[in-house]
PyMOL Python script that loads the backbone (N, CA, C, O; Angstrom):
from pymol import cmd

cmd.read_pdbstr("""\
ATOM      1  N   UNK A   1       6.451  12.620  16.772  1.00  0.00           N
ATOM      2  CA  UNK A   1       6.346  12.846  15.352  1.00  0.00           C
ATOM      3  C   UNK A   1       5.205  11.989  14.776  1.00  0.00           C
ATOM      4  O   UNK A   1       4.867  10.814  14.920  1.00  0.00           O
ATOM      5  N   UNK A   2       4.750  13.024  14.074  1.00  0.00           N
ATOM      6  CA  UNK A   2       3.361  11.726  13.655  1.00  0.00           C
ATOM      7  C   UNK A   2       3.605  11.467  12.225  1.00  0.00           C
ATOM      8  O   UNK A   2       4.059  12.250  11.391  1.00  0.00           O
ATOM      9  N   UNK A   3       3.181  10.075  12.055  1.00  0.00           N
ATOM     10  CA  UNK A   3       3.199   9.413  10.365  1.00  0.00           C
ATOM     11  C   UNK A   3       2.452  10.027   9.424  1.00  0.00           C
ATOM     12  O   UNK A   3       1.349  10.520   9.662  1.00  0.00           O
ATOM     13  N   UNK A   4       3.019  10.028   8.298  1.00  0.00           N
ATOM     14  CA  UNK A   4       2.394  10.255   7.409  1.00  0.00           C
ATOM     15  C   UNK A   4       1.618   9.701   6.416  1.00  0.00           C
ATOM     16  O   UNK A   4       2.402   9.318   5.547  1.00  0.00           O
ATOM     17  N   UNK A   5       0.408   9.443   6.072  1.00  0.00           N
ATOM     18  CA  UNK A   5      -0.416   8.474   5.624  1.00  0.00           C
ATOM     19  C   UNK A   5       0.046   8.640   4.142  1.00  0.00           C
ATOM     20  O   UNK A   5       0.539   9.686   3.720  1.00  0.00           O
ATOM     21  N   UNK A   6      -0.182   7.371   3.286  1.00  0.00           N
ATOM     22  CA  UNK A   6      -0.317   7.175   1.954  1.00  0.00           C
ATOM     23  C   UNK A   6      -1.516   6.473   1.353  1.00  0.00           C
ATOM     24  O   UNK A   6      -2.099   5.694   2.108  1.00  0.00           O
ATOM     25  N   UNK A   7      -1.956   6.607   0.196  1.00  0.00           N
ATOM     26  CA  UNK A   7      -2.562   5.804  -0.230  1.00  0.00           C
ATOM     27  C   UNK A   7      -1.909   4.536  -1.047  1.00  0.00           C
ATOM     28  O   UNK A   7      -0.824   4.657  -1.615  1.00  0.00           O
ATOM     29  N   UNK A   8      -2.532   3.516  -1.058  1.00  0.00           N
ATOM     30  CA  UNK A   8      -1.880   2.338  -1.709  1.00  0.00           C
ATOM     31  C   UNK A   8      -2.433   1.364  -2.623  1.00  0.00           C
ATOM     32  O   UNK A   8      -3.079   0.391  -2.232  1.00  0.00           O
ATOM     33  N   UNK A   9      -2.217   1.585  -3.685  1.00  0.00           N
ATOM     34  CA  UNK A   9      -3.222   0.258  -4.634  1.00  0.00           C
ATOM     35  C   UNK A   9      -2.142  -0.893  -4.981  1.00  0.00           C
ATOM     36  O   UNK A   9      -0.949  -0.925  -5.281  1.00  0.00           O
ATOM     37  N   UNK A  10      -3.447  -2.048  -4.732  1.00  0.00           N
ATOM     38  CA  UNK A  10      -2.483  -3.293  -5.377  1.00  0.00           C
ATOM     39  C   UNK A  10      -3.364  -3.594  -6.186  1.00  0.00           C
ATOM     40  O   UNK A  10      -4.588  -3.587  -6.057  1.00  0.00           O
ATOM     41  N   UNK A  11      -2.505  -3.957  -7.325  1.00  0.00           N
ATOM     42  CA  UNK A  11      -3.077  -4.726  -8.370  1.00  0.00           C
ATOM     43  C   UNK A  11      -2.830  -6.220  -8.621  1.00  0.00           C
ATOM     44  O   UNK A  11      -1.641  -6.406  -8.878  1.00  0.00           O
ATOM     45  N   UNK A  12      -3.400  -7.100  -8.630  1.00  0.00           N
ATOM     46  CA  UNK A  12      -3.362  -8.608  -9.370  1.00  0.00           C
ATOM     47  C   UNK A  12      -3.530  -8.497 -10.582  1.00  0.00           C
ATOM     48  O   UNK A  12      -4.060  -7.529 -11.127  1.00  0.00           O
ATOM     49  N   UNK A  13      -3.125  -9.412 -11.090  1.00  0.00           N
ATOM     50  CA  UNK A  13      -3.444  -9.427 -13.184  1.00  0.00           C
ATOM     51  C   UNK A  13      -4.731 -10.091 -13.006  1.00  0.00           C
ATOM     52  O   UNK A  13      -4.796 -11.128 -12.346  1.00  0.00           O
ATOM     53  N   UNK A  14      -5.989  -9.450 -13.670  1.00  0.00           N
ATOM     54  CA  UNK A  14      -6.836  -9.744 -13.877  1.00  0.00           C
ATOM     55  C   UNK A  14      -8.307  -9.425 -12.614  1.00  0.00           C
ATOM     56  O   UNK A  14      -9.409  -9.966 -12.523  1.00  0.00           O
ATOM     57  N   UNK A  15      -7.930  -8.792 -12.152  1.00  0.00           N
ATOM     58  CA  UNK A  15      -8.574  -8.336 -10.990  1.00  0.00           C
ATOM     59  C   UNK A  15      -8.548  -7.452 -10.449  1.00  0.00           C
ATOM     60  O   UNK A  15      -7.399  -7.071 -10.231  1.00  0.00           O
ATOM     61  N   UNK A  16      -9.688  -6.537  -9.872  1.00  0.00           N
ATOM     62  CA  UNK A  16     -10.144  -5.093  -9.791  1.00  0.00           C
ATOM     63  C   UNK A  16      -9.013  -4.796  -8.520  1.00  0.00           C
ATOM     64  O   UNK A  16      -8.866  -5.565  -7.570  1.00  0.00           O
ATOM     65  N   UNK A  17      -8.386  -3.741  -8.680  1.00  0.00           N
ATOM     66  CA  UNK A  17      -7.345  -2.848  -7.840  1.00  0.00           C
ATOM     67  C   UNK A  17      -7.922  -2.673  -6.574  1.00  0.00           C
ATOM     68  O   UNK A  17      -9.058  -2.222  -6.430  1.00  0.00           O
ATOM     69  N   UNK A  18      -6.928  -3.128  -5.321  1.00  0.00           N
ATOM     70  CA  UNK A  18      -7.545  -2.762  -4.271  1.00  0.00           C
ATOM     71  C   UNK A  18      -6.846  -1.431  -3.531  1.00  0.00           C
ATOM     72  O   UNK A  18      -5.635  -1.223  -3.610  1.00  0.00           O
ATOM     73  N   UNK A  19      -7.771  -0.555  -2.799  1.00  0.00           N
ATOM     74  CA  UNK A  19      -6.946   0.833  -2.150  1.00  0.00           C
ATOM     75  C   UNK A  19      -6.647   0.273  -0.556  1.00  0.00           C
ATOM     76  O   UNK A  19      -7.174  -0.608   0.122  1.00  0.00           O
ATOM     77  N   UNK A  20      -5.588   1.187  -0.323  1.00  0.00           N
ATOM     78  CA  UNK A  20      -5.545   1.009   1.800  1.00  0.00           C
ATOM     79  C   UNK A  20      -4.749   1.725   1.893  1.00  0.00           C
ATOM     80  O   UNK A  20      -4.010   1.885   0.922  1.00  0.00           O
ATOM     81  N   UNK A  21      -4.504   2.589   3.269  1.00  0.00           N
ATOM     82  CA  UNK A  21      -3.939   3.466   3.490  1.00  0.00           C
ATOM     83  C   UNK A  21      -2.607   3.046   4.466  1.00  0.00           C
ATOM     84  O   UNK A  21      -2.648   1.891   4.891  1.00  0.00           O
ATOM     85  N   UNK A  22      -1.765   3.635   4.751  1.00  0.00           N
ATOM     86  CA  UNK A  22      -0.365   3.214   5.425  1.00  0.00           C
ATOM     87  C   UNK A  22       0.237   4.000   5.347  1.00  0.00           C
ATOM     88  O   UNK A  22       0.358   4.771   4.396  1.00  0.00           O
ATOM     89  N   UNK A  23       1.098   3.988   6.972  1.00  0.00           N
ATOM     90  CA  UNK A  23       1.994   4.655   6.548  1.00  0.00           C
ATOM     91  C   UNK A  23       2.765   4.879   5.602  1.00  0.00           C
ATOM     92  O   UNK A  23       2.906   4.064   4.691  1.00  0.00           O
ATOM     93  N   UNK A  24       3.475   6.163   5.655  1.00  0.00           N
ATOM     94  CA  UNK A  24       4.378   5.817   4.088  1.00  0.00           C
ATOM     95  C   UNK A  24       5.920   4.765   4.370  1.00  0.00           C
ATOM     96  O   UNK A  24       6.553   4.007   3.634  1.00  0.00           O
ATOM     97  N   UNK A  25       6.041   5.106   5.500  1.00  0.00           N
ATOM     98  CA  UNK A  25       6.956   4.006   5.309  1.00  0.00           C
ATOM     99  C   UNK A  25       6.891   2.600   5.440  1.00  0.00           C
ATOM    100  O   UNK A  25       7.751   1.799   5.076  1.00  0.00           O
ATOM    101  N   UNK A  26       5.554   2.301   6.114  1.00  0.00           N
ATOM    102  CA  UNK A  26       5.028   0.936   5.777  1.00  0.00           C
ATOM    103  C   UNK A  26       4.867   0.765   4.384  1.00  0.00           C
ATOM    104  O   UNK A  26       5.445  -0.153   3.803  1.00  0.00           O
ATOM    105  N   UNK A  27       3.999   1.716   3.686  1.00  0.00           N
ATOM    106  CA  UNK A  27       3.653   1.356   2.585  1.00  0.00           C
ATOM    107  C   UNK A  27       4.848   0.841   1.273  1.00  0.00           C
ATOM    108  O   UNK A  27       4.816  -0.088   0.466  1.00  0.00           O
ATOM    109  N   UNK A  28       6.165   2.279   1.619  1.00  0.00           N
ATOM    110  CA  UNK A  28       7.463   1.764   1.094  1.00  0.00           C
ATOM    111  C   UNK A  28       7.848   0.477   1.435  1.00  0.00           C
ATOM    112  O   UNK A  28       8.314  -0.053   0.426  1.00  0.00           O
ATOM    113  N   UNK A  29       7.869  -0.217   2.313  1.00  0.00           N
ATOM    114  CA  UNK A  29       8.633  -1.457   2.609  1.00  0.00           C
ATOM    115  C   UNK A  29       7.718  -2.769   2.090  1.00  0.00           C
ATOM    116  O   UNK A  29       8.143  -3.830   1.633  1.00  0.00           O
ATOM    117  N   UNK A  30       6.256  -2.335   2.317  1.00  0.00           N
ATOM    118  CA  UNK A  30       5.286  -3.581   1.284  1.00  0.00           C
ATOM    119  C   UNK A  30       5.860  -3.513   0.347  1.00  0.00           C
ATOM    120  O   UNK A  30       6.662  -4.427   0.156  1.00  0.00           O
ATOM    121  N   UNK A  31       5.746  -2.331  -0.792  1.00  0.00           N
ATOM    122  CA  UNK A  31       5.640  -1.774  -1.710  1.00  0.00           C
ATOM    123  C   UNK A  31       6.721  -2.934  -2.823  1.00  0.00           C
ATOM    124  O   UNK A  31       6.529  -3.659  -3.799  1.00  0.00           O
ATOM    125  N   UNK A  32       8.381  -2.363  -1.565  1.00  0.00           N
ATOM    126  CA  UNK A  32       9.163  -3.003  -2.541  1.00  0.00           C
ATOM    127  C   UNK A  32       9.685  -4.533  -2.399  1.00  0.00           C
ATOM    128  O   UNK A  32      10.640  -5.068  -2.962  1.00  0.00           O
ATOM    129  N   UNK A  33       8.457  -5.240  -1.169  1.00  0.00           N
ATOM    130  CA  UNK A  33       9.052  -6.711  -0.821  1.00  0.00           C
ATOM    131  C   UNK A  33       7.839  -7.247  -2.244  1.00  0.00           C
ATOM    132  O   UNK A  33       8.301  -7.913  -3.171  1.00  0.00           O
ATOM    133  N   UNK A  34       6.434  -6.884  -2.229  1.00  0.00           N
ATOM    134  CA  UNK A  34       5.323  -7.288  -2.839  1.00  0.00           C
ATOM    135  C   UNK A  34       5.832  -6.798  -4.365  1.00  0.00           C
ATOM    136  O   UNK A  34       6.081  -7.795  -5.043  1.00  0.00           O
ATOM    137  N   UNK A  35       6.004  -5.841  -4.921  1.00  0.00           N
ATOM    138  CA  UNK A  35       6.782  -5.691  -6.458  1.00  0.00           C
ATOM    139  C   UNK A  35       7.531  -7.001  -6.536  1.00  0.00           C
ATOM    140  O   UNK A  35       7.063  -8.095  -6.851  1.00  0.00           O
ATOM    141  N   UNK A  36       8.870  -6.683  -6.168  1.00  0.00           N
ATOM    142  CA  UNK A  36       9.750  -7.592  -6.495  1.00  0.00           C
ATOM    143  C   UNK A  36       9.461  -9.269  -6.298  1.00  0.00           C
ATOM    144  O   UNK A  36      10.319 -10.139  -6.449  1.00  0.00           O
ATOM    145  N   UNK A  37       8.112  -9.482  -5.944  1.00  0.00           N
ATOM    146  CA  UNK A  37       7.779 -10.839  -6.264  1.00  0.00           C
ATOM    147  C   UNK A  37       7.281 -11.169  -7.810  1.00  0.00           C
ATOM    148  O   UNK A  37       7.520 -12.248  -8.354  1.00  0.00           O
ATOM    149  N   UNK A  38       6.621 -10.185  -8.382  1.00  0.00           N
ATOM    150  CA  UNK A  38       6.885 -10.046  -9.834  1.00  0.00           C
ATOM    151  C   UNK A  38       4.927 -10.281 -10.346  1.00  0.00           C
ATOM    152  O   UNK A  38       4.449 -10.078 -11.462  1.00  0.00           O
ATOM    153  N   UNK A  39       4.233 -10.723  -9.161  1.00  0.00           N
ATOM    154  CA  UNK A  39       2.819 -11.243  -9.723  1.00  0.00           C
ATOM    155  C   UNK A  39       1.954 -10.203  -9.139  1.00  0.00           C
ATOM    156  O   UNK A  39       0.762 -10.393  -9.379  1.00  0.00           O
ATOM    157  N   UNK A  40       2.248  -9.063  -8.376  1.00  0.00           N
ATOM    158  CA  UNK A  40       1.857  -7.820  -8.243  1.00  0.00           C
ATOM    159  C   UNK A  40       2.120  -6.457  -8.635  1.00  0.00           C
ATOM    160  O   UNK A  40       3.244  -6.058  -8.941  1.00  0.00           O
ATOM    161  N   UNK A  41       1.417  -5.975  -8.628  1.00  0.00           N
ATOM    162  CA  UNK A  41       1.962  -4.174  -9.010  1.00  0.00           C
ATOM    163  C   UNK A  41       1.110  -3.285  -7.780  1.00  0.00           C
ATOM    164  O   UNK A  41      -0.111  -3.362  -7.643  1.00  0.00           O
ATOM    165  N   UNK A  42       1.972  -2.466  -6.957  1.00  0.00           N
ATOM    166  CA  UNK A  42       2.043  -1.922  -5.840  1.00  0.00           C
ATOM    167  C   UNK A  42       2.359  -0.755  -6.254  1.00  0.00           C
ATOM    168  O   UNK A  42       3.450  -0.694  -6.822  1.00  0.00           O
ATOM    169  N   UNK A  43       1.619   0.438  -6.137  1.00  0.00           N
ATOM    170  CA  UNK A  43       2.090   1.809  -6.218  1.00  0.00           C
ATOM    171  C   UNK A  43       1.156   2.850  -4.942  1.00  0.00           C
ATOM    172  O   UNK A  43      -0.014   2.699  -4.591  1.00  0.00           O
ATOM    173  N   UNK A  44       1.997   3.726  -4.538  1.00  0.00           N
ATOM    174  CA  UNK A  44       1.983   4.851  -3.215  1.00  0.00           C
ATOM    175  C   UNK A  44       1.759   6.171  -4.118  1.00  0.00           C
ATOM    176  O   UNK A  44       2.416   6.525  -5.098  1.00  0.00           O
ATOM    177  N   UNK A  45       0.520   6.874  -3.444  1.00  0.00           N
ATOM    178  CA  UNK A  45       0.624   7.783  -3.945  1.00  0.00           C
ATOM    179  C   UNK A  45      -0.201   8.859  -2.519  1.00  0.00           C
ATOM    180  O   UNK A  45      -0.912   8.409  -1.620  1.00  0.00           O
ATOM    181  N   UNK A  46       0.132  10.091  -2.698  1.00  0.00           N
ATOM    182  CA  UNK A  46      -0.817  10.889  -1.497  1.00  0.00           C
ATOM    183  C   UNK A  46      -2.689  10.929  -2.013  1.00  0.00           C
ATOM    184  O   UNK A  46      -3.337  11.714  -1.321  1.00  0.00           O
ATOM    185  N   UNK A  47      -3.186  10.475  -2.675  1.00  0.00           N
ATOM    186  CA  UNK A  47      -4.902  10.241  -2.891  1.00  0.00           C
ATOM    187  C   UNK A  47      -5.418   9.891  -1.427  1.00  0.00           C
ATOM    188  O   UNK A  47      -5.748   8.785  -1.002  1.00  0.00           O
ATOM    189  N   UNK A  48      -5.403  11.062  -0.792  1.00  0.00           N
ATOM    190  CA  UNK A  48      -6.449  10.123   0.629  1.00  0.00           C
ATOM    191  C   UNK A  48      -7.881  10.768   0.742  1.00  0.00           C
ATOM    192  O   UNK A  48      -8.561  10.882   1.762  1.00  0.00           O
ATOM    193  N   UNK A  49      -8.223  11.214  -0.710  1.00  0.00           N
ATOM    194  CA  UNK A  49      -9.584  11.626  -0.844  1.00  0.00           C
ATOM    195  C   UNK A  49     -10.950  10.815  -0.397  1.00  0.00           C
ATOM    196  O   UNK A  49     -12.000  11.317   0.004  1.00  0.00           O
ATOM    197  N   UNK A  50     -10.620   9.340  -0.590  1.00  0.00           N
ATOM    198  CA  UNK A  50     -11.591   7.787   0.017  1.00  0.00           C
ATOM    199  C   UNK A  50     -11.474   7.949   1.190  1.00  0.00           C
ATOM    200  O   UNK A  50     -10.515   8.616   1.576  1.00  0.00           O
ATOM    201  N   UNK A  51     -12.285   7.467   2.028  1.00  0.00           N
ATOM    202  CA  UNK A  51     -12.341   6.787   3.366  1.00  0.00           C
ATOM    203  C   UNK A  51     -11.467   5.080   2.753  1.00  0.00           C
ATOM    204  O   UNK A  51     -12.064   4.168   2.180  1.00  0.00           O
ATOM    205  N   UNK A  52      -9.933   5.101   3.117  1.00  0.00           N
ATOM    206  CA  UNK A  52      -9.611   3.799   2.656  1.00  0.00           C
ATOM    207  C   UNK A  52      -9.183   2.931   4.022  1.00  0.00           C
ATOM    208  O   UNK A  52      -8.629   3.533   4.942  1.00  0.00           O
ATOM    209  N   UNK A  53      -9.386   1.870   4.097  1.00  0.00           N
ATOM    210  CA  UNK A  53      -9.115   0.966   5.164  1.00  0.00           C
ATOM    211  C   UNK A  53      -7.644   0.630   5.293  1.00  0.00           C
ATOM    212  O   UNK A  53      -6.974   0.770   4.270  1.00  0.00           O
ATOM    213  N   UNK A  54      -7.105   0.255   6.274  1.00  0.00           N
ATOM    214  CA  UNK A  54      -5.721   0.365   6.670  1.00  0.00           C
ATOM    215  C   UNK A  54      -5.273  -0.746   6.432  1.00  0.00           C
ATOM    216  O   UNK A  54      -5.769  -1.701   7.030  1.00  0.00           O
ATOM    217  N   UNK A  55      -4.270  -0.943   5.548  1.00  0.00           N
ATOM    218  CA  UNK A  55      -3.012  -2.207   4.544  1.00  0.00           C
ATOM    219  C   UNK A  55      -3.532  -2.994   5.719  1.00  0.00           C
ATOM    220  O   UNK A  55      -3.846  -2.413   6.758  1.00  0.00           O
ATOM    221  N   UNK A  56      -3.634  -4.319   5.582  1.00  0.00           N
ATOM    222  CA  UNK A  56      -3.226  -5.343   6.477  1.00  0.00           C
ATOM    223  C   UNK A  56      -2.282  -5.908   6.919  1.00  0.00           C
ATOM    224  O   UNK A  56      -1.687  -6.440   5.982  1.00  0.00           O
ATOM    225  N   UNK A  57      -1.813  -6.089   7.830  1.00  0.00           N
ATOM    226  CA  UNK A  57      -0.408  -6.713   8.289  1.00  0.00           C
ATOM    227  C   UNK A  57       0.221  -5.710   8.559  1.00  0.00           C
ATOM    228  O   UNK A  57       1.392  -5.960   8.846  1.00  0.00           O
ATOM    229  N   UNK A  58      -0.097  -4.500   8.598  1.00  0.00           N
ATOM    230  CA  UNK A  58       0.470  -3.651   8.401  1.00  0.00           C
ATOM    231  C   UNK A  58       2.087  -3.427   9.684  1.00  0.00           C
ATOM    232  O   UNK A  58       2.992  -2.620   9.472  1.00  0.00           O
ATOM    233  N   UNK A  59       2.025  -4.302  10.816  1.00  0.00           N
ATOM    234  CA  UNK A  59       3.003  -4.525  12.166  1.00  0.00           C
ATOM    235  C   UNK A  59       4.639  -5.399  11.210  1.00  0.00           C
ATOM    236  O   UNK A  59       5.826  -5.401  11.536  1.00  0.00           O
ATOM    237  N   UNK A  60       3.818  -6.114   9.833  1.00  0.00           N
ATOM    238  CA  UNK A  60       5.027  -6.477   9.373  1.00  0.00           C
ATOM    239  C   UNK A  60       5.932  -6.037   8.513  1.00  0.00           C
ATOM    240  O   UNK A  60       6.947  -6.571   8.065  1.00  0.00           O
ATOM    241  N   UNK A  61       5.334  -4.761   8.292  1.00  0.00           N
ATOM    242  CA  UNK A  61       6.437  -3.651   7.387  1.00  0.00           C
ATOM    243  C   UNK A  61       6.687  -2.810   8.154  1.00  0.00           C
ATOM    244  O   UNK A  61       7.101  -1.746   7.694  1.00  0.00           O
ATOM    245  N   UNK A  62       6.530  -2.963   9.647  1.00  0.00           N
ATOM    246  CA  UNK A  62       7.397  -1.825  10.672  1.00  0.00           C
ATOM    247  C   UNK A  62       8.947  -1.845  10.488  1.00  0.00           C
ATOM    248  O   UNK A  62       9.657  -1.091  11.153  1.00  0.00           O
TER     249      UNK A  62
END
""", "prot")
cmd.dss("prot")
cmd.show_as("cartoon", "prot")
cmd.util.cbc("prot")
cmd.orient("prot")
């Protein structure tokens, strides 16, 4: 079965939004450890129109 890619922006307060792509269920499990720290905003969406580079760490939201 193959994964399904997402796109992913994080935002910092005060600083330009970054994109990366992930699985979606990687991206779900960043998504809701990095939110709920409260000094980011993390949202998934299917945009894989960019050439976007792949989340980092990405082995720790397996």
């Amino acid at each position: 079965m193959v994964a399904v890619q997402c796109h992913v922006t994080v935002r910092f307060p005060g600083h330009a939004p970054l994109h990366y792509r992930a699985d979606t269920r990687v991206a779900r499990r960043f998504a809701e450890a990095a939110n709920a720290m409260g000094r980011v905003l993390v949202g998934i969406d299917l945009d894989m129109r960019k050439a976007l580079r792949p989340l980092p760490c990405q082995l720790l939201w397996q």
